[in-house]
SETIVO-792020 format. One record per residue (C-alpha): residue number from 0; x, y, z. Coordinates in steps of 0.2 Angstrom, whole numbers. Layout:
<pts>
PT/num/x/y/z
PT/NUM/X/Y/Z
...
</pts>
This chain:
<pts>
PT/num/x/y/z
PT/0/648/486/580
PT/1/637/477/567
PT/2/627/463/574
PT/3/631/446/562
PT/4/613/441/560
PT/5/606/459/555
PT/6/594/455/542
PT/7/593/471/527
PT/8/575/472/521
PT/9/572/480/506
PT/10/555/492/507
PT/11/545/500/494
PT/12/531/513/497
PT/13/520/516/483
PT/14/509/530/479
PT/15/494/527/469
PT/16/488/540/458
PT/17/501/557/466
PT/18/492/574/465
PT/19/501/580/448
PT/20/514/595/453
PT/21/514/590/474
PT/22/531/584/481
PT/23/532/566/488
PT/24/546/564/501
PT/25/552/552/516
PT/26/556/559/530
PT/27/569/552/542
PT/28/568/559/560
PT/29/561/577/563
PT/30/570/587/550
PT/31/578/578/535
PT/32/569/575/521
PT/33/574/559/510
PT/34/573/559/489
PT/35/560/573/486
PT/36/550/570/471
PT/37/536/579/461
PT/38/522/571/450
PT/39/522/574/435
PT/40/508/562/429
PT/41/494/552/438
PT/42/505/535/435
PT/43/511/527/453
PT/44/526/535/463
PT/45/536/526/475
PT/46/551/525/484
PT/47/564/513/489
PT/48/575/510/506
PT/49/583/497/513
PT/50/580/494/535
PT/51/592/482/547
PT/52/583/470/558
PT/53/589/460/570
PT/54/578/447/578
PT/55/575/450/598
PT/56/584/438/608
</pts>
């Protein structure tokens, strides 16, 4: 059941300057890897997801 004041925050990590031809990835838990991408240039990577939060009571 979804709690009525979860909050979704948007997140963005960013990569300054990726080794060109090395993958970038999240990773969620242990095994799964999120939106693998390679560099092709020196320009910033970055990567987007959204988090709930509910504030502690």
């Amino acid at each position: 059941m979804a709690r009525v004041d979860q909050t979704d925050l948007r997140m963005r990590i960013v990569i300054d300057r990726p080794v060109i031809g090395a993958m970038h990835s999240l990773q969620s838990g242990n095994e799964a890897v999120l939106d693998p991408q390679y560099s092709k240039n020196r320009r910033t990577a970055g990567f987007q997801f959204f988090r709930s939060h509910s504030p502690r009571a």
